[in-house]
OpenMM code with the backbone's topology and positions (N, CA, C; nanometers):
from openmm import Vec3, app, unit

residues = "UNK UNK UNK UNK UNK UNK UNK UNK UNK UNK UNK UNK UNK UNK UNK UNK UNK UNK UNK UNK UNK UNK UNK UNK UNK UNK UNK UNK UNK UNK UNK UNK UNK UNK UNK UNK UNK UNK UNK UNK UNK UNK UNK UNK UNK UNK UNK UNK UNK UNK UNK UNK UNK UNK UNK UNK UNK UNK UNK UNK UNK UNK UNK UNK UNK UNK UNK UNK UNK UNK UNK UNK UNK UNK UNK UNK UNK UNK UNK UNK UNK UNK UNK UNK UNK UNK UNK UNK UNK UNK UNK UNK".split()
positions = [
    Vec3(1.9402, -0.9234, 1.6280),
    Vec3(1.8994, -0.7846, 1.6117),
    Vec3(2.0017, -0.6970, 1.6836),
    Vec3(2.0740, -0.5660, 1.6033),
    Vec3(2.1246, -0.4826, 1.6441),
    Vec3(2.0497, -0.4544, 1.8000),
    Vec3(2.1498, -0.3692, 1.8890),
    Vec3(2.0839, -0.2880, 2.0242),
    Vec3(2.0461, -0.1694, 1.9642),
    Vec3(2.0653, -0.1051, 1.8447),
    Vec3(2.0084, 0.0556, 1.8029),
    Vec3(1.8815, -0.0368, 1.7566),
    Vec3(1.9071, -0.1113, 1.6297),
    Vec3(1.7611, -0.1731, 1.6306),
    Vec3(1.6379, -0.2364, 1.7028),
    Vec3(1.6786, -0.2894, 1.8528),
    Vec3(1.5970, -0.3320, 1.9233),
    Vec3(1.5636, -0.1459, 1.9970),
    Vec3(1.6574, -0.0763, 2.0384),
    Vec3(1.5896, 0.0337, 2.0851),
    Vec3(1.4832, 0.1152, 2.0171),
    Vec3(1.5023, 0.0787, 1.8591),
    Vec3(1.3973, 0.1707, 1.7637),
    Vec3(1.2390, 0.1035, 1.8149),
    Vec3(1.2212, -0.0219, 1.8244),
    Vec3(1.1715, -0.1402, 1.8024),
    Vec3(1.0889, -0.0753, 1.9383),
    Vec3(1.1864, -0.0549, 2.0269),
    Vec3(1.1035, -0.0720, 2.1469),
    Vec3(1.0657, 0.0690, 2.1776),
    Vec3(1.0776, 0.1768, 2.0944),
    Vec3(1.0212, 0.2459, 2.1267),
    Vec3(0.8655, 0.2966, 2.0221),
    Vec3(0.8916, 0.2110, 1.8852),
    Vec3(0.7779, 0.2202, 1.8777),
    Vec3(0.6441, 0.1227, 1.9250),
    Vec3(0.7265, 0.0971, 1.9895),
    Vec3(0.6018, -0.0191, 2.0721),
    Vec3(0.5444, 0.0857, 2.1875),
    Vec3(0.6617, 0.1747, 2.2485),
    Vec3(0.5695, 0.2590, 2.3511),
    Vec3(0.5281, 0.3478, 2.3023),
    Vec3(0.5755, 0.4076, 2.1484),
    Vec3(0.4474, 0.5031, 2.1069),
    Vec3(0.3210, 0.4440, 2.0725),
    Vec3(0.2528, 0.3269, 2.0589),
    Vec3(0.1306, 0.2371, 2.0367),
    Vec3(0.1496, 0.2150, 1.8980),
    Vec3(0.2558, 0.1297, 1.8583),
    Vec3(0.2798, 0.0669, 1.7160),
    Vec3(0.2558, -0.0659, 1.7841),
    Vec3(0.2072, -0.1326, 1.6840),
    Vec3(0.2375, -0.2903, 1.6560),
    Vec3(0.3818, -0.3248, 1.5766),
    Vec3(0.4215, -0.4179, 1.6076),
    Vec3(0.6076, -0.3553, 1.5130),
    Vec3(0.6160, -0.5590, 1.4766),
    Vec3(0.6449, -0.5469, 1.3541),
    Vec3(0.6872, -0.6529, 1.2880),
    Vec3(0.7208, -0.6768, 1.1609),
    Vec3(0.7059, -0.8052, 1.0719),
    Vec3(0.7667, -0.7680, 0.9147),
    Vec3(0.6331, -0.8099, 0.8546),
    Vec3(0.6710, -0.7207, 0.7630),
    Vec3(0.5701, -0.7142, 0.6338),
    Vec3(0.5221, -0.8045, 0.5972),
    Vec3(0.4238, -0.9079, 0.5524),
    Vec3(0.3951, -0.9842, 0.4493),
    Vec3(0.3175, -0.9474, 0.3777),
    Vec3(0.3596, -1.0013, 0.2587),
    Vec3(0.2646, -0.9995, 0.1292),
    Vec3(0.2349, -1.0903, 0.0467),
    Vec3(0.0912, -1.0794, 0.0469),
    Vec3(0.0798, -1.2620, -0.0553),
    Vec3(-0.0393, -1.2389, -0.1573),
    Vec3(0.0818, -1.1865, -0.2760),
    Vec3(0.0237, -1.1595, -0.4042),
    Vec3(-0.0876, -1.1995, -0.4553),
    Vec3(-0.0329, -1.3663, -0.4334),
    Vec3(-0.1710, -1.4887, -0.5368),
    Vec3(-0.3034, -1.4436, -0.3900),
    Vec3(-0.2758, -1.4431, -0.2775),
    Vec3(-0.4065, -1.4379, -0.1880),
    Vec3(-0.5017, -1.3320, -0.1841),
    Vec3(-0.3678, -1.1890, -0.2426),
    Vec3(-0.4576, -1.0361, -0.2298),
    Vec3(-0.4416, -1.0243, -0.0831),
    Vec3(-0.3475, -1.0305, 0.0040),
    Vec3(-0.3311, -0.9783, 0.1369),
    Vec3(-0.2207, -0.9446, 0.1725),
    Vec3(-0.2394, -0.8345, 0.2898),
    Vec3(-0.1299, -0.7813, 0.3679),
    Vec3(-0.1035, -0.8389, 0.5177),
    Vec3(-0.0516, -0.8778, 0.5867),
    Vec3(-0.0296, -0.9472, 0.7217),
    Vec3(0.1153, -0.8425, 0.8005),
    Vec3(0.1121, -0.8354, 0.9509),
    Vec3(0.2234, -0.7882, 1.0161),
    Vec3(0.2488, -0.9233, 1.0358),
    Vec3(0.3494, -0.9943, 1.0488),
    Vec3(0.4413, -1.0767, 1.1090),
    Vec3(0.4832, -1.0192, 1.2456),
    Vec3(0.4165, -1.1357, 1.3820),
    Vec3(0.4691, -1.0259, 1.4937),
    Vec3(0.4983, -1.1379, 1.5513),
    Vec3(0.6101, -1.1561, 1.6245),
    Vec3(0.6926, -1.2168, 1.7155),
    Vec3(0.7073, -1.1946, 1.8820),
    Vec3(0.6805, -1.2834, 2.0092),
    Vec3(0.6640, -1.2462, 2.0872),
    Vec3(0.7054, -1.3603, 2.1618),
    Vec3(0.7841, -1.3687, 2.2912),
    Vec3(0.8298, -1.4794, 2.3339),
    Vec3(0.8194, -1.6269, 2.2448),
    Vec3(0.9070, -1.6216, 2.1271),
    Vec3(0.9132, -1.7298, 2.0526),
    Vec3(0.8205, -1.7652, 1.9463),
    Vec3(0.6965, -1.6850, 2.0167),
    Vec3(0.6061, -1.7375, 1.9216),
    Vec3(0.5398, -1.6021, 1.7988),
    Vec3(0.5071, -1.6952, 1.7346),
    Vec3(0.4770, -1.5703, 1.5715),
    Vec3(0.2964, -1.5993, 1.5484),
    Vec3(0.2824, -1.4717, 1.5052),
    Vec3(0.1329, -1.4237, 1.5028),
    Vec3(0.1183, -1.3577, 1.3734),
    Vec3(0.0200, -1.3723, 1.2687),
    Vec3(-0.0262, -1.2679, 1.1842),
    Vec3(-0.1425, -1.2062, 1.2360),
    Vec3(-0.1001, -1.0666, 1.1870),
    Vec3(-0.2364, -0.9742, 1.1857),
    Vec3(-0.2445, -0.9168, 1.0522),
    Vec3(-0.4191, -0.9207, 0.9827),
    Vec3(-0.4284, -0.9020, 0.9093),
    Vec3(-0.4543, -0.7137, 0.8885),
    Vec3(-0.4246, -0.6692, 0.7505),
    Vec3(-0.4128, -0.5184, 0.7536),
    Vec3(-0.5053, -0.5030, 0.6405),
    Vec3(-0.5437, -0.4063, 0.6790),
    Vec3(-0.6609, -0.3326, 0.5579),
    Vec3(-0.6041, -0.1904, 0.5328),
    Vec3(-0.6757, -0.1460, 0.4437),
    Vec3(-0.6387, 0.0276, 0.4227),
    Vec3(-0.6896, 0.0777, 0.5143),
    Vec3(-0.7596, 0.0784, 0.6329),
    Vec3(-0.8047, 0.1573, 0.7195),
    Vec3(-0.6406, 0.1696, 0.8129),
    Vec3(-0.5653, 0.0711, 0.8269),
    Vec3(-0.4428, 0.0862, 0.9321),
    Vec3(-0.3531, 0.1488, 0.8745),
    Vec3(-0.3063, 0.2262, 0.9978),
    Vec3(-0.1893, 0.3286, 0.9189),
    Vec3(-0.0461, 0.2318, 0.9470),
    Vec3(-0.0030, 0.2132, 0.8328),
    Vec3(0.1205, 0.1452, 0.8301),
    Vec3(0.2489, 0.2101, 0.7828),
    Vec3(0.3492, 0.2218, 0.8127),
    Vec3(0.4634, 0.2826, 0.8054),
    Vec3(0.5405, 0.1519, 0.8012),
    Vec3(0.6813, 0.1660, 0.6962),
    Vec3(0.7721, 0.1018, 0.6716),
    Vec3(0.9213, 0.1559, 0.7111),
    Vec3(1.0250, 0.0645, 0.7421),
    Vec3(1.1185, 0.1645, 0.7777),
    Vec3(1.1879, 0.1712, 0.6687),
    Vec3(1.2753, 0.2567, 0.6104),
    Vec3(1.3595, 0.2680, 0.5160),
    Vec3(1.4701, 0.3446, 0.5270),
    Vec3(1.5684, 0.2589, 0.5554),
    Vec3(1.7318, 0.2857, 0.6948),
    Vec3(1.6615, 0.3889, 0.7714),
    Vec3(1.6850, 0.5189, 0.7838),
    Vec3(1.6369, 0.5966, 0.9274),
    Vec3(1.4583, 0.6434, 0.9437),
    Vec3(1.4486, 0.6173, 0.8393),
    Vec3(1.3026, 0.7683, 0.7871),
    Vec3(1.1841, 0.6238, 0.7220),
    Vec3(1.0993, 0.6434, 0.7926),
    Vec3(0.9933, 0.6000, 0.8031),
    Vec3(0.9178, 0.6644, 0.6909),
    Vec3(0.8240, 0.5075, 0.5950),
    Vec3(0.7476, 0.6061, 0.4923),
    Vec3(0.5978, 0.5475, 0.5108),
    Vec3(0.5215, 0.6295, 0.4929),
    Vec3(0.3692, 0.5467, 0.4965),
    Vec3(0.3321, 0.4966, 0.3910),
    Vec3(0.2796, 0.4032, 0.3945),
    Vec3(0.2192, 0.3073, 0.2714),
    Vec3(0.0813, 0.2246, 0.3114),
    Vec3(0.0125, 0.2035, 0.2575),
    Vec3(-0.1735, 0.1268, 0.2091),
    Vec3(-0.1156, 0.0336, 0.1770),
    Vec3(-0.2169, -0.0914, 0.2141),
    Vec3(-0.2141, -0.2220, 0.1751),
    Vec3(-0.2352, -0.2570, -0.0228),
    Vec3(-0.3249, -0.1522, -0.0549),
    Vec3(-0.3054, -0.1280, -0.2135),
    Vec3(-0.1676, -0.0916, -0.2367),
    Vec3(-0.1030, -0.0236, -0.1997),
    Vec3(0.0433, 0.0230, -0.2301),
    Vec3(0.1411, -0.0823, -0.2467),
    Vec3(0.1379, -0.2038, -0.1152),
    Vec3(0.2307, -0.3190, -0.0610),
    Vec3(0.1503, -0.4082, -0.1638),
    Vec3(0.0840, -0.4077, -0.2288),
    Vec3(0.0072, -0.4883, -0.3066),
    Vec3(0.0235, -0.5105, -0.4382),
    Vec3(0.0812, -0.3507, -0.5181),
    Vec3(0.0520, -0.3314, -0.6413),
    Vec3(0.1966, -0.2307, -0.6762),
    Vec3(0.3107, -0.1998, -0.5635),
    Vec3(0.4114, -0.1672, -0.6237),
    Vec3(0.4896, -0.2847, -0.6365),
    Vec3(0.5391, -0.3651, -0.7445),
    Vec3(0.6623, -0.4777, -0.7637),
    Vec3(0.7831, -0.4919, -0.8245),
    Vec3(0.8808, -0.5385, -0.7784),
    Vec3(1.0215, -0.5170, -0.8321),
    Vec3(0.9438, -0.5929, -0.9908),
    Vec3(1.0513, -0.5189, -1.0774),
    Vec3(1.0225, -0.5362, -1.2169),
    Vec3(1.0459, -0.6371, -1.3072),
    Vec3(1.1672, -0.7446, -1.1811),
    Vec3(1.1722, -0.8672, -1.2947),
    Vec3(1.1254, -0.9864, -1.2125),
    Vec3(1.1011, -0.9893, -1.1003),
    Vec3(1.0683, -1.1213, -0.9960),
    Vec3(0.9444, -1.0857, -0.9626),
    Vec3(0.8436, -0.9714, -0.9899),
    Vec3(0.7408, -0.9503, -1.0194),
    Vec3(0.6745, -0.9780, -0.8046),
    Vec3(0.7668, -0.9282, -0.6927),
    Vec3(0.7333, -0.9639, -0.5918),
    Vec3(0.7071, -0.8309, -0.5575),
    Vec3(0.6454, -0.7971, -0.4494),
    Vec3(0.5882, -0.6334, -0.3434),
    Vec3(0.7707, -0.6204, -0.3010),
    Vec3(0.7783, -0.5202, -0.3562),
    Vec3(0.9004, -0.3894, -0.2644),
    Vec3(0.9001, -0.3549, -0.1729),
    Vec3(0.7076, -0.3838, -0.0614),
    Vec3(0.7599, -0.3419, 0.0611),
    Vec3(0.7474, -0.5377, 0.1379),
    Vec3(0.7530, -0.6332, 0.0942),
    Vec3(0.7585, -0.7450, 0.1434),
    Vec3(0.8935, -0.8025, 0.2080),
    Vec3(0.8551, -0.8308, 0.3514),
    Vec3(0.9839, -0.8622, 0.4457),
    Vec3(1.0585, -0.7235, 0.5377),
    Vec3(0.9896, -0.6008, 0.5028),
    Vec3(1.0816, -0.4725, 0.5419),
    Vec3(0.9804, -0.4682, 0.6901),
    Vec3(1.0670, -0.4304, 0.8110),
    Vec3(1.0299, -0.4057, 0.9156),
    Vec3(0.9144, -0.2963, 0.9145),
    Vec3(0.8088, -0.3423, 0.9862),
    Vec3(0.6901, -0.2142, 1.0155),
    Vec3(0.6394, -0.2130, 1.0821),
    Vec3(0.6011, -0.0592, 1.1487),
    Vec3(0.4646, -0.0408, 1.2506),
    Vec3(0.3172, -0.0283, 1.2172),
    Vec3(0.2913, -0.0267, 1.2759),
    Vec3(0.1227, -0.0221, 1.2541),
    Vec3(0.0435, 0.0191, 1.3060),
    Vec3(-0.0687, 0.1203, 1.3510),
    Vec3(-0.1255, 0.1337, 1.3952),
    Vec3(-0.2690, 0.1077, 1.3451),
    Vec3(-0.3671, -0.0141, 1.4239),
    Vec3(-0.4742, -0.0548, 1.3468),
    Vec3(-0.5620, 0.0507, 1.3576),
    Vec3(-0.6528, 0.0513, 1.2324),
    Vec3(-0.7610, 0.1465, 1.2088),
    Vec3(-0.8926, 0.0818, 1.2604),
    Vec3(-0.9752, 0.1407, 1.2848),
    Vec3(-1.1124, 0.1391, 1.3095),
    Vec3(-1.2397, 0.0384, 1.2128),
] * unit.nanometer
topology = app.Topology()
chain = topology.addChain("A")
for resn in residues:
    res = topology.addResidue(resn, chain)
    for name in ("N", "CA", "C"):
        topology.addAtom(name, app.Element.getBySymbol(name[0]), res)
């Protein structure tokens, strides 16, 4: 990981993001953060209640687990936001 990228990283961790990569698993119908932490890897599962943001090079876009679900590249038929770095803030 870049040092601009670990500084982005670490600062949305002190604004109260959860920060990791996307998963998406079409055939299951779910969204997961991929989160990494001294070596070891964790899913958390996401619903539409969590506000999730994706990065996209500088500018951050918000997106729903329906969104990461049901937008797909057009010939490999996979989620467009699957594997892209994100924060999270869980919902209620």
């Amino acid at each position: 990981m870049l040092l601009s990228e670990h500084i982005k990283e670490t600062i949305d961790r002190v604004d109260g993001y959860l920060t990791g990569t996307l998963v998406v698993d079409l055939e299951a119908n779910t969204v997961e953060l991929e989160v990494t932490k001294q070596d070891k890897t964790s899913y958390i599962s996401l619903t539409n209640a969590d506000h999730i943001e994706v990065r996209n090079d500088t500018e951050y876009e918000e997106v729903t687990v329906d969104q990461t679900l049901n937008t797909r590249e057009k010939f490999m038929g996979c989620s467009l936001f699957a594997g892209l770095y994100a924060r999270v803030k869980k919902g209620s």
